[in-house]
C-alpha positions in Angstrom: 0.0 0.0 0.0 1.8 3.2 -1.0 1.0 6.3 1.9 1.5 10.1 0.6 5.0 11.5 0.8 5.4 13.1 4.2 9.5 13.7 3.9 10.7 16.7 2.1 14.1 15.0 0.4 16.9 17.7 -0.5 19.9 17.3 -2.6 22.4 15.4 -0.3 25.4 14.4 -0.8 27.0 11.9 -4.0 30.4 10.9 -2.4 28.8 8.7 0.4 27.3 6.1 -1.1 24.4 3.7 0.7 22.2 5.1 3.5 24.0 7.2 6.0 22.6 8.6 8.7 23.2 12.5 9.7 22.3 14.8 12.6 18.9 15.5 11.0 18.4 13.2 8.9 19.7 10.3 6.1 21.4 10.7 3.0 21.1 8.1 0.5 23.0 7.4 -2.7 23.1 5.1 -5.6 25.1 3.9 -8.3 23.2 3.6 -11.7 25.2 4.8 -14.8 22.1 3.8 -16.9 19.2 4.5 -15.0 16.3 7.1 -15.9 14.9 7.6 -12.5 15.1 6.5 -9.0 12.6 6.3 -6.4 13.7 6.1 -2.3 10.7 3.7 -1.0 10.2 4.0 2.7 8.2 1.6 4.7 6.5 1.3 7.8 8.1 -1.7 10.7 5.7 -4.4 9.4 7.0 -3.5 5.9 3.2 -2.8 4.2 2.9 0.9 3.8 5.5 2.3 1.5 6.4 6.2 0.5 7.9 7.1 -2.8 10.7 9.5 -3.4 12.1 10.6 -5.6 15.8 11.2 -5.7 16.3 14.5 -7.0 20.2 14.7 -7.9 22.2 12.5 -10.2 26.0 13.3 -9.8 28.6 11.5 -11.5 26.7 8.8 -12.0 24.7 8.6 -8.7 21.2 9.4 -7.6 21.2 10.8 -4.4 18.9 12.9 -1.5 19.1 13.6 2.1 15.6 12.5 3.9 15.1 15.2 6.7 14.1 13.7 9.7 14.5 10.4 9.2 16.5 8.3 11.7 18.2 5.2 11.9 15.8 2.0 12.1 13.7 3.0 9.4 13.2 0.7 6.3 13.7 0.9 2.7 14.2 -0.2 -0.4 14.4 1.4 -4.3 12.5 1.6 -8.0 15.1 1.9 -10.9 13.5 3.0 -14.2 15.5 2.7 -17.1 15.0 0.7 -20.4 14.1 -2.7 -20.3 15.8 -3.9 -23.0 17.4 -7.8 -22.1 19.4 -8.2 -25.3 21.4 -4.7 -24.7 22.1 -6.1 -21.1 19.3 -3.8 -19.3 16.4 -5.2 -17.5 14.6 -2.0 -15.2 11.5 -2.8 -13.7 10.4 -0.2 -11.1 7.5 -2.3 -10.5 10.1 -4.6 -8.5 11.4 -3.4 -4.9 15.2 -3.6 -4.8 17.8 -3.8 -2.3 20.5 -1.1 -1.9 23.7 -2.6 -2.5 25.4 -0.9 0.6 22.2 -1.8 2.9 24.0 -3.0 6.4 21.0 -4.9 7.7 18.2 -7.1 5.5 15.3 -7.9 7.1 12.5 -10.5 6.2 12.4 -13.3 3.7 12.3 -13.4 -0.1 8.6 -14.7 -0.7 9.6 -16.5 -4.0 7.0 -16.3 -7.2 6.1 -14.6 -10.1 6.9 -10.9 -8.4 9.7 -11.8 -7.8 11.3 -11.9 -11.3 11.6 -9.2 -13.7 9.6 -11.2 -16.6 6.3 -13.2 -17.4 7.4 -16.6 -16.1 5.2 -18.1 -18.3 5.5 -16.5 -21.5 7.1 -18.3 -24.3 9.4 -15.4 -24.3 11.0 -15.8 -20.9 13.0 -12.9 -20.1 12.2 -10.8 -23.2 8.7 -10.6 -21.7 7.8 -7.9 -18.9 6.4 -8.3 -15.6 4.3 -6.0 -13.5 3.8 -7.3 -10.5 5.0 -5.5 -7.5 7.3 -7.2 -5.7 7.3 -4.7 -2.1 5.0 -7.1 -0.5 7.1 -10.4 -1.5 11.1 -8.6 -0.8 13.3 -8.4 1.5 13.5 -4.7 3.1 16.8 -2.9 3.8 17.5 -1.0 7.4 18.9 2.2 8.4 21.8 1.6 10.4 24.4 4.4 12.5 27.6 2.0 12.0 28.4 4.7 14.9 26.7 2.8 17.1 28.5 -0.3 16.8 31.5 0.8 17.5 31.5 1.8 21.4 35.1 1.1 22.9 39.1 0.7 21.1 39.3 -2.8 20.1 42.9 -4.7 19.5 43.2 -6.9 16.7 45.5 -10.2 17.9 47.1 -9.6 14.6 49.1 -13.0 14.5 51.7 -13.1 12.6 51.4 -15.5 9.1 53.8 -18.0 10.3 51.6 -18.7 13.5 48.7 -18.8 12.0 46.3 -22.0 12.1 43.0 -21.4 10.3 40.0 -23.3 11.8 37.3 -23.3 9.1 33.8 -23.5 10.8 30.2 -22.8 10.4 28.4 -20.2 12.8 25.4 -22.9 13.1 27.4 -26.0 12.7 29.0 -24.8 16.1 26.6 -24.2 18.0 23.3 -25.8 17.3 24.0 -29.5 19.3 26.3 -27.7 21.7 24.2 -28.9 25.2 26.1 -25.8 27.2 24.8 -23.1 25.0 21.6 -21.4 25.7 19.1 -22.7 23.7 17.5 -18.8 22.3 21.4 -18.8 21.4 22.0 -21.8 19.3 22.7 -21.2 15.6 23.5 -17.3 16.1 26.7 -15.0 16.2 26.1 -14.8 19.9 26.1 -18.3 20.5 29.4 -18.4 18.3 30.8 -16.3 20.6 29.2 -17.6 24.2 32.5 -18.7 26.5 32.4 -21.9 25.9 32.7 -21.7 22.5 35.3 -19.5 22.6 37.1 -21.4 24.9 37.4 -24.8 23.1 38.9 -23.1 20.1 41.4 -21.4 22.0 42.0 -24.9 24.0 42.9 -26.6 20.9 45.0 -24.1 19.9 44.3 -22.5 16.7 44.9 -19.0 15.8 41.9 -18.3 13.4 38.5 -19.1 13.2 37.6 -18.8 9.4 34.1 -18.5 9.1 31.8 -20.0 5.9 29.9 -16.7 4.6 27.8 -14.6 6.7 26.8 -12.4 4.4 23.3 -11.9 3.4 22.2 -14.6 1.7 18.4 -16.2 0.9 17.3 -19.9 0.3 17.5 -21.3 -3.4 13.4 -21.7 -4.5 14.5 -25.3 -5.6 16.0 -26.1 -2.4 12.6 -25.1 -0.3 10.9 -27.1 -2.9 12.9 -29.7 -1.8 12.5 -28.3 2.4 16.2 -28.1 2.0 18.0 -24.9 2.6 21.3 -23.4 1.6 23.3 -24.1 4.4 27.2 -23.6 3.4 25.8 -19.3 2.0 27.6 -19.0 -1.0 24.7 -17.1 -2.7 25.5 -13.6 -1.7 22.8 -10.4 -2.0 23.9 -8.1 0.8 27.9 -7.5 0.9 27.4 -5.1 3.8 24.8 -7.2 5.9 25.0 -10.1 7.7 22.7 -12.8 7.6 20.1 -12.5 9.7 19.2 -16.3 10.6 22.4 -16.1 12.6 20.8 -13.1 14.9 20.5 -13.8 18.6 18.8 -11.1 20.9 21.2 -8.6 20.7 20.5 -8.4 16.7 23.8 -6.8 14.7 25.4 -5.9 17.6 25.5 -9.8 18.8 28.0 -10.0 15.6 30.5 -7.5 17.1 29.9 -9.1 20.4 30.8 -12.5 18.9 34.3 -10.9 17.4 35.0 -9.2 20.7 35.0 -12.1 22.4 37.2 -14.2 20.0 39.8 -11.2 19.9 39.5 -11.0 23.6 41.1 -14.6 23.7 43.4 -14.0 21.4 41.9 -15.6 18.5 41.5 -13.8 14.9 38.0 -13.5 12.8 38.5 -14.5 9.5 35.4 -14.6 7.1 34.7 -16.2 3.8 33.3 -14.1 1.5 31.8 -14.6 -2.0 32.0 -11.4 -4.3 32.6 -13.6 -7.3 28.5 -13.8 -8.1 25.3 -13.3 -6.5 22.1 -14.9 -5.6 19.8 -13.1 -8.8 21.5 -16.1 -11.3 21.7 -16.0 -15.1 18.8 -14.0 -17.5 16.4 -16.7 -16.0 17.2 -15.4 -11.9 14.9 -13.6 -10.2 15.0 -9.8 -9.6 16.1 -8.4 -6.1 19.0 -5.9 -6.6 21.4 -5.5 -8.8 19.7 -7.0 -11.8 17.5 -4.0 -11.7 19.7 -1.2 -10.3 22.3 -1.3 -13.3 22.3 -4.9 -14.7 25.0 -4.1 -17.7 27.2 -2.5 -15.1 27.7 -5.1 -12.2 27.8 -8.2 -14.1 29.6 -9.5 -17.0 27.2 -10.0 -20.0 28.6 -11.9 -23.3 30.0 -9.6 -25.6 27.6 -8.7 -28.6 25.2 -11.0 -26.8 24.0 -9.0 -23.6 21.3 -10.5 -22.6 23.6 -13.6 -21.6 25.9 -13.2 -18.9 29.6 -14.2 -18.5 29.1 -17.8 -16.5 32.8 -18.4 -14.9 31.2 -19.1 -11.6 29.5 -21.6 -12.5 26.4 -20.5 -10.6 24.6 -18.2 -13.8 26.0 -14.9 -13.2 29.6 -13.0 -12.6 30.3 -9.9 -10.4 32.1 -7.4 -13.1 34.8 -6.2 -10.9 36.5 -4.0 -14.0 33.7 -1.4 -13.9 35.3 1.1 -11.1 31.8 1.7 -9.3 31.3 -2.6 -8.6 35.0 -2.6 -8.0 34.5 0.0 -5.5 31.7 -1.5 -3.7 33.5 -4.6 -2.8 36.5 -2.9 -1.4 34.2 -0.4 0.5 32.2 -3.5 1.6 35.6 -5.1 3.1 36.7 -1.6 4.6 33.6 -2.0 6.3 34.1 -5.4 7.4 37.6 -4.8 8.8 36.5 -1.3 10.2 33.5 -1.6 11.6 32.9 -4.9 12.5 36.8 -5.5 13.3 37.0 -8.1 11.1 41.2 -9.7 10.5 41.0 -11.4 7.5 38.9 -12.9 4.1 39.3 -15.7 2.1 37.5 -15.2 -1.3 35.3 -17.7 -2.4 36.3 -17.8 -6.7 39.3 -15.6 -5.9 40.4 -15.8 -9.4 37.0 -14.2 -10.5 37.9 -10.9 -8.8 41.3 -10.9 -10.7 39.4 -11.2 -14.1 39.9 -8.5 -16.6 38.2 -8.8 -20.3 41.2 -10.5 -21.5 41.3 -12.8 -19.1 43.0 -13.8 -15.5 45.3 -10.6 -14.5 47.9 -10.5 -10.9 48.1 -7.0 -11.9 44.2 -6.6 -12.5 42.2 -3.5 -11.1 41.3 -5.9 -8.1 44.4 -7.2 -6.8 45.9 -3.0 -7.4 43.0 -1.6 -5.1 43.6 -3.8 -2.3 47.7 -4.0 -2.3 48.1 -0.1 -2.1 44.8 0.1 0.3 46.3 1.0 3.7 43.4 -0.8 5.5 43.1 -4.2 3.6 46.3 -4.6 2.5 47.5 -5.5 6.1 44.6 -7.9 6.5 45.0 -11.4 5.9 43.7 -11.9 2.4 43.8 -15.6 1.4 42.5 -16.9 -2.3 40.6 -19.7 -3.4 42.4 -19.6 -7.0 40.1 -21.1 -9.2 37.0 -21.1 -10.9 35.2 -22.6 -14.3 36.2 -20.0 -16.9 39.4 -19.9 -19.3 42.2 -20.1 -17.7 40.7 -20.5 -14.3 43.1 -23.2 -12.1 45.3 -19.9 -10.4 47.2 -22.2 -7.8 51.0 -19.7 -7.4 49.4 -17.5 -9.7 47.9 -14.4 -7.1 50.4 -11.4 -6.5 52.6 -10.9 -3.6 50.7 -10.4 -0.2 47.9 -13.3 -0.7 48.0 -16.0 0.5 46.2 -19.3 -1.2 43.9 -22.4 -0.7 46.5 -25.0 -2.1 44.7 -27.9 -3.6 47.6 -29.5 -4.6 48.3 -30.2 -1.4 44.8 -31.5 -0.2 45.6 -33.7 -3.4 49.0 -35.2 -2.7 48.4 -35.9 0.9 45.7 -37.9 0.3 47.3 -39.9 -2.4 50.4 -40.0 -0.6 48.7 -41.5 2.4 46.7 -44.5 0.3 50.4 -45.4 -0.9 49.9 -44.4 -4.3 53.1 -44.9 -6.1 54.6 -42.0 -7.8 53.6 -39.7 -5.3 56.9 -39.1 -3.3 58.4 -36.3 -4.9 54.8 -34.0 -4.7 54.9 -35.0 -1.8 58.3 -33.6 -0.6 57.2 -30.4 -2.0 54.0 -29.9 -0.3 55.4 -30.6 3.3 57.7 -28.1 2.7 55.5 -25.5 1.4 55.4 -26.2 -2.1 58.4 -23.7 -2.8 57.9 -25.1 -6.4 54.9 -23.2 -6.3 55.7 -19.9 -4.1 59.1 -19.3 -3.5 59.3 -16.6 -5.7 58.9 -12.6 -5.6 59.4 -12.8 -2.0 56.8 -14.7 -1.0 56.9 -16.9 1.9 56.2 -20.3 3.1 52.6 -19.1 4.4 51.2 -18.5 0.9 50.3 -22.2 1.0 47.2 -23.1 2.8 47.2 -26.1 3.3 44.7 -29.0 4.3 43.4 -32.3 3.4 39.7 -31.2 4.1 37.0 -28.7 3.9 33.5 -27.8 3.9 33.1 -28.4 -0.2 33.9 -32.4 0.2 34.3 -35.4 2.8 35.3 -34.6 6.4 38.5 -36.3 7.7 36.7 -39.2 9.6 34.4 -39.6 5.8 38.1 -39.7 3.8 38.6 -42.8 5.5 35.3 -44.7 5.7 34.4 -44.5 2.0 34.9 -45.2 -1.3 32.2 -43.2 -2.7 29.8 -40.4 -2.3 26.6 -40.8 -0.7 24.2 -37.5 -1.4 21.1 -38.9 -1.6 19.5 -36.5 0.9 20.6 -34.0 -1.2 18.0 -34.8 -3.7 19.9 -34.9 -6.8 20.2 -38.5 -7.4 23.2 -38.7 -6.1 24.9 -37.0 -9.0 25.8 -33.9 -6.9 29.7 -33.2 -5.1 32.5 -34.2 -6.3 33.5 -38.1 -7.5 36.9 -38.6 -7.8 37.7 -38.1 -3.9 41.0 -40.0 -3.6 39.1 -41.6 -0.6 39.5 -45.2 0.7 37.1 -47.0 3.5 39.6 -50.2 4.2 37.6 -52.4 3.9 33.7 -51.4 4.9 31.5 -48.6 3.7 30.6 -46.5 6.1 30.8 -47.0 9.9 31.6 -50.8 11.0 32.1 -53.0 14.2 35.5 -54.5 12.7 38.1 -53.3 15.0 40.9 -53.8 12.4 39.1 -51.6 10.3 38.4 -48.7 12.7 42.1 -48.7 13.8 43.7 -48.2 10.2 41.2 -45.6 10.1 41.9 -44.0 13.3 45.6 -44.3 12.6 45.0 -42.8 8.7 43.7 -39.4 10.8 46.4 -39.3 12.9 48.8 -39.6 9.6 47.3 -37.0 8.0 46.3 -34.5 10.8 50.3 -34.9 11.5 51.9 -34.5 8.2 49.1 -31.3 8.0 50.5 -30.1 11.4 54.2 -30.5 10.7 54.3 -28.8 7.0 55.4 -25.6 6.3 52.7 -22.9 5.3 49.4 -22.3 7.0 47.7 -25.9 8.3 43.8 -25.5 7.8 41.6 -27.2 10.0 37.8 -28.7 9.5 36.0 -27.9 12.7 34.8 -31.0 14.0 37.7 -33.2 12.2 39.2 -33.4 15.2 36.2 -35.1 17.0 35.8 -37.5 14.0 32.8 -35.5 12.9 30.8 -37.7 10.0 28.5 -36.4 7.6 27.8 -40.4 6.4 29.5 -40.2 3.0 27.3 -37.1 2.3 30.7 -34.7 0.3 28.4 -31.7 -0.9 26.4 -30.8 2.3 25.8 -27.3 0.8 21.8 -28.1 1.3 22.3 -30.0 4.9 21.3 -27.7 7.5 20.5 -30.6 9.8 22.4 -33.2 12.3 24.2 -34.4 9.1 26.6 -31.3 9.2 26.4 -30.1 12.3 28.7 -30.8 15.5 27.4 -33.3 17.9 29.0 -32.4 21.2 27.2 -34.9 23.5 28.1 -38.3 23.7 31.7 -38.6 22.1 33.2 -41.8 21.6 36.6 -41.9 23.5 38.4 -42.2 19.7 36.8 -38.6 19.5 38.4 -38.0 22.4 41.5 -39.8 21.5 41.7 -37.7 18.6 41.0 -34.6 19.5 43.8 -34.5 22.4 46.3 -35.9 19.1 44.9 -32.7 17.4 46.2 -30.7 20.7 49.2 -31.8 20.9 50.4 -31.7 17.3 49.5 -28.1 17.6 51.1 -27.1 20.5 54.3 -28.5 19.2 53.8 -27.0 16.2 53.8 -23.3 17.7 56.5 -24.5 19.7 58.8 -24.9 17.2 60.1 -23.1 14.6 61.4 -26.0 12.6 57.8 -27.1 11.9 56.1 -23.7 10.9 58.9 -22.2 8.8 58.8 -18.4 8.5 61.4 -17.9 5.9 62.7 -20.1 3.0 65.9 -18.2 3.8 66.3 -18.9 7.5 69.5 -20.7 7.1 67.8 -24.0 7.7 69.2 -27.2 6.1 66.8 -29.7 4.7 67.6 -33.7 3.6 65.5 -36.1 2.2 66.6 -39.4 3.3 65.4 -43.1 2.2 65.1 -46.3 4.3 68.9 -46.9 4.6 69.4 -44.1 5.9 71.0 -41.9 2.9 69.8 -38.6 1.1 67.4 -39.0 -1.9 68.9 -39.4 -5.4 67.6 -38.9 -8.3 67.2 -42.3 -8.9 64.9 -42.7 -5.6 62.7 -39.7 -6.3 61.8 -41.5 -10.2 61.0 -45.0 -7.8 57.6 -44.7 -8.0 57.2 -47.3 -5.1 59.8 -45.8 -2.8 57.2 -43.4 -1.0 59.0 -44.3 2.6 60.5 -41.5 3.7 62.5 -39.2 6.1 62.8 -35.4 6.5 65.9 -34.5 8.4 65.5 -30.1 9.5 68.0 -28.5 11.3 69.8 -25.2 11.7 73.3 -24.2 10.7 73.3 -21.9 13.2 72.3 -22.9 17.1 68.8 -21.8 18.4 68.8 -19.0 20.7 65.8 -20.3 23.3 66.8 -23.7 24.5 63.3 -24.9 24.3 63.8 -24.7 20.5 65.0 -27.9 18.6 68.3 -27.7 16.8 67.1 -29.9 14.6 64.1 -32.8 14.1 63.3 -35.9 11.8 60.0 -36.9 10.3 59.8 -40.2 9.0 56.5 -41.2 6.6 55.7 -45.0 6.1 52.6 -45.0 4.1 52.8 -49.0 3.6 50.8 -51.6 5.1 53.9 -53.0 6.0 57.2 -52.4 8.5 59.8 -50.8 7.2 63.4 -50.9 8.8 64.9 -47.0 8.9 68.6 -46.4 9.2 68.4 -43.0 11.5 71.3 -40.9 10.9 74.3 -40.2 13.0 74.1 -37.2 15.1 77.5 -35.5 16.3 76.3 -35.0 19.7 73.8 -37.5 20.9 71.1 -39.7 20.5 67.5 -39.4 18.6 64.6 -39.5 21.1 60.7 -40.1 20.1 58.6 -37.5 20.5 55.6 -39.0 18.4 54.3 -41.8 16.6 51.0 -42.0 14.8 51.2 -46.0 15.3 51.2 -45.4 19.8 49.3 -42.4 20.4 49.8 -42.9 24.1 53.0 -43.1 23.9 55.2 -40.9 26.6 57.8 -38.6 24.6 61.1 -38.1 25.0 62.0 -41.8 24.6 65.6 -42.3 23.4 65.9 -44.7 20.8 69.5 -45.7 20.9 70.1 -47.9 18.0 70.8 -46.7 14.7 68.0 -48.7 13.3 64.4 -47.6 14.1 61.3 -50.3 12.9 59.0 -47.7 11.2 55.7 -49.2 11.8 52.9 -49.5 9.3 51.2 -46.2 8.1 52.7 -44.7 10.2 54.2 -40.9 11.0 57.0 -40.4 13.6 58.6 -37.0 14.9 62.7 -37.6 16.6 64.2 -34.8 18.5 67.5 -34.4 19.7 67.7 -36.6 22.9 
């Protein structure tokens, strides 16, 4: 229902661009280079009643007005007219209600159907054809908020430095919703995220980071509610400056700033994973909720000479256009806002290699990657990449510019090929543990530009990697022909859980192998939360649609091998941080690396091209003496990945003996044992860690 205007609008201000509040008012500015008109629609609290305005100034390409009198809380959303004209790349409708791209807080749900989308859903002509239904009634509504107000005392960023950093990649539901010591009004929110207990666990185990899967505005796929499924990973972005609102507690936005306070107060960094790479309004088919009908040829890629198709390098029907300067400057205003604001230490960008696209292709010196590397804010954030995506060109791994960091795949790869005793995987693998200098050692980058890990949320969890061959999505309700199939996964002998003891303890052992080798590589380890319970999702690898017990942590009841393993997980870390030998700052520290074989000699040539000699050792140590006598000297790994004992010469040491400080095979076992022969029986599948005695 539309009420008669009762704000007088003025002029405003351009350079400010979403809703800001004043001292008498709200100024509001848009970005629409093709635009013919915009109206400011203002709505009552329930959302019914809604005033037109409109903006009376366009400057440099923005529509803008100061609302006198209007304060912070009130609702709103826009009308674009402009041409609707699909195959030039423009679809305005003002009869649909849109969301400002710089709204802070969304409220209410998308109400999906025909209002909803920009054309006659069932005309023959699809998108050609033109819709008038109004959408206000069926959108989602946009909030003034005083970001002001969210900032009430200094805050201290734990700023870790890169070669301390473990990332622990978890899900602000996931964590929470099972968890029997958190209020139940707080399970599945930011506040519950950040309740003590919480908190306290992941500082317990000892991570650095929490990386968080995206909390940015996002609604439920229609076919998913078909389906009473929801999107449960996020990755379908509308709101880059709004958090999602199913993760509110009481305390509304301010329970997310809470929720970082009390992670920094620990001592433990907020990372979050972020998706500007595409949005939730698809291909020409999607429906119509913001950008689509504010300036659709200016924030998405369209095929050239064909613009009513878009540029589908995502994979998902649509693709941010991060060369045009205003969409380029929206995301890095959205991430200033992020770190500024809401205190935020990090990102890790979902596509990365989408945001370093230029027309011609992939670009390390692309408008992008220039914005944020002179930016004095984000460019001392920790930016991490996920270098791929589906267009030309698209596998990035080594390829982002100095100051990035990068998901590593090849690692996730090798370790778990390396750890089935594939042959031909021991000289990938030699790389990886050390960093995968093949990959980064160049332009001055350092060891922590590798991210590595052997799982995350896109696949099988650790205890899954181990218990099957094969996918098992069903209750994703594709058939099972969703996630991905080629897993290089291995159940030993039963699909799936089983009573066979034999069975669980390779399996058990196969964790402890590859939560080790993670732990003692060089680069940035990357934890699954719940991987170090034995968390299952039952063979499920794409649980993008689960937000049920299938993918989230069960707290209660843990079996003492979740226990088992999650003191393991503890205590790799801690030794980890302890020493420097096993989180390498600096390929050019002055330490001295060896590859050694069974018998006890360095690597030749001839051993690295045996595809069956995967048994290996890793002999660190420093030419020069450690300062801090709690630091090792020097250390040896060695890596059995046979279902069999294999005899390893150890080698001499000038000044004493080698003592055990951990084997995958004995868990329990007390450290610190000498060993004083030369020969050690490596035991099968089997990781061991010597210090100097």
């Amino acid at each position: 229902m539309t009420r008669q205007q009762s704000y007088e609008i003025e002029a405003g201000d351009f350079t400010t661009l979403g809703a800001t509040p004043t001292e008498d008012g709200v100024n509001f500015a848009l970005f629409s280079a093709h635009a013919e008109r915009v109206e400011l629609c203002l709505f009552d609290e329930e959302g019914r009643q809604e005033e037109r305005i409109i903006l009376p100034e366009y400057t440099n390409e923005i529509w803008h007005g100061h609302v006198r009198g209007l304060k912070p809380g009130a609702l709103y959303g826009y009308r674009v007219y402009g041409p609707y004209d699909p195959e030039q790349g423009h679809r305005f409708n003002p009869n649909k209600l849109l969301i400002d791209p710089y709204a802070r807080e969304i409220v209410g749900e998308v109400k999906w159907g025909q209002a909803t989308f920009g054309y006659d859903l069932e005309s023959d002509e699809k998108d050609l054809s033109f819709d008038e239904s109004d959408s206000a009634s069926s959108m989602l509504k946009c909030r003034v908020i005083d970001p002001s107000r969210l900032i009430d005392k200094p805050e201290t960023k734990p700023g870790t430095p890169w070669h301390r950093t473990i990332f622990y990649e978890a899900h602000v539901k996931g964590m929470t919703q099972l968890h029997p010591a958190i209020p139940e009004q707080l399970r599945g929110t930011f506040e519950g995220l950040g309740h003590r207990k919480i908190v306290d666990y992941v500082k317990a185990l000892g991570v650095s980071s929490i990386e968080l899967l995206p909390v940015h505005y996002f609604p439920d796929d229609p076919h998913l509610l078909d389906k009473r499924l929801k999107n449960y990973w996020g990755y379908n972005t509308i709101g880059f400056f709004a958090p999602a609102t199913r993760y509110y507690g009481p305390n509304g936005l301010a329970g997310f700033r809470d929720m970082v306070r009390a992670f920094h107060d620990a001592g433990i960094e907020v990372i979050l994973d972020v998706v500007y790479n595409h949005t939730a309004e698809g291909n020409e088919l999607g429906p119509t909720l913001s950008f689509k009908g504010i300036d659709n040829f200016s924030y998405y890629r369209t095929l050239p000479d064909q613009s009513r198709y878009y540029v589908n390098d995502t994979g998902t029907g649509n693709t941010v256009n991060t060369s045009h300067p205003r969409v380029l400057q929206m995301i890095t205003d959205s991430l200033r806002y992020w770190a500024e604001v809401m205190n935020i230490d990090g990102f890790r960008f979902d596509l990365g290699t989408i945001l370093g696209r230029e027309p011609e292709g992939f670009d390390q010196r692309g408008g992008f990657f220039d914005a944020v590397g002179q930016d004095p804010v984000l460019s001392r954030l920790k930016l991490i990449g996920e270098p791929w995506d589906i267009g030309p060109g698209g596998y990035q791994v080594g390829g982002f510019p100095p100051g990035w960091s990068e998901w590593n795949d090849k690692y996730r790869d090798t370790m778990r090929d390396y750890w089935k005793d594939e042959d031909g995987t021991a000289g990938d693998f030699a790389a990886r543990v050390l960093g995968s200098g093949d990959i980064y050692d160049l332009r001055g980058r350092r060891p922590w530009a590798s991210v590595n890990f052997v799982t995350a949320h896109d696949g099988f969890t650790l205890n899954d990697l181990v218990s099957y061959d094969e996918k098992h999505n069903e209750a994703n309700g594709e058939e099972n022909k969703d996630g991905h199939d080629h897993n290089r996964s291995f159940n030993y002998g039963a699909e799936g859980p089983t009573d066979d003891n034999a069975i669980n303890e390779i399996r058990e052992r196969q964790k402890r192998n590859l939560l080790a080798t993670l732990l003692f590589s060089h680069g940035v380890p990357m934890l699954l939360a719940g991987d170090e319970l034995g968390r299952s999702q039952m063979g499920n690898n794409n649980g993008y649609c689960q937000d049920s017990e299938l993918s989230w942590l069960h707290w209660r009841d843990l079996p003492d091998s979740a226990k088992k393993l999650s003191d393991f997980t503890r205590r790799l870390i801690d030794l980890r941080q302890a020493q420097p030998l096993l989180r390498r700052e600096n390929w050019r520290d002055g330490m001295v690396i060896r590859w050694l074989n069974p018998t006890g000699g360095e690597q030749t040539e001839d051993h690295w091209q045996d595809e069956g000699s995967t048994t290996l050792g890793l002999h660190l140590l420093y030419e020069q003496p450690q300062q801090d006598a709690e630091h090792w000297s020097e250390a040896l790994l060695l890596f059995n990945p046979h279902d069999g004992e294999v005899t390893f010469h150890l080698p001499e040491r000038e000044d004493g003996s080698w003592a055990i400080e951990l084997t995958t095979a004995d868990p329990d076992a007390s450290p610190g044992v000498v060993h004083e022969v030369a020969d050690y029986m490596l035991q099968p599948r089997s990781l061991v860690l010597l210090r100097p005695a």
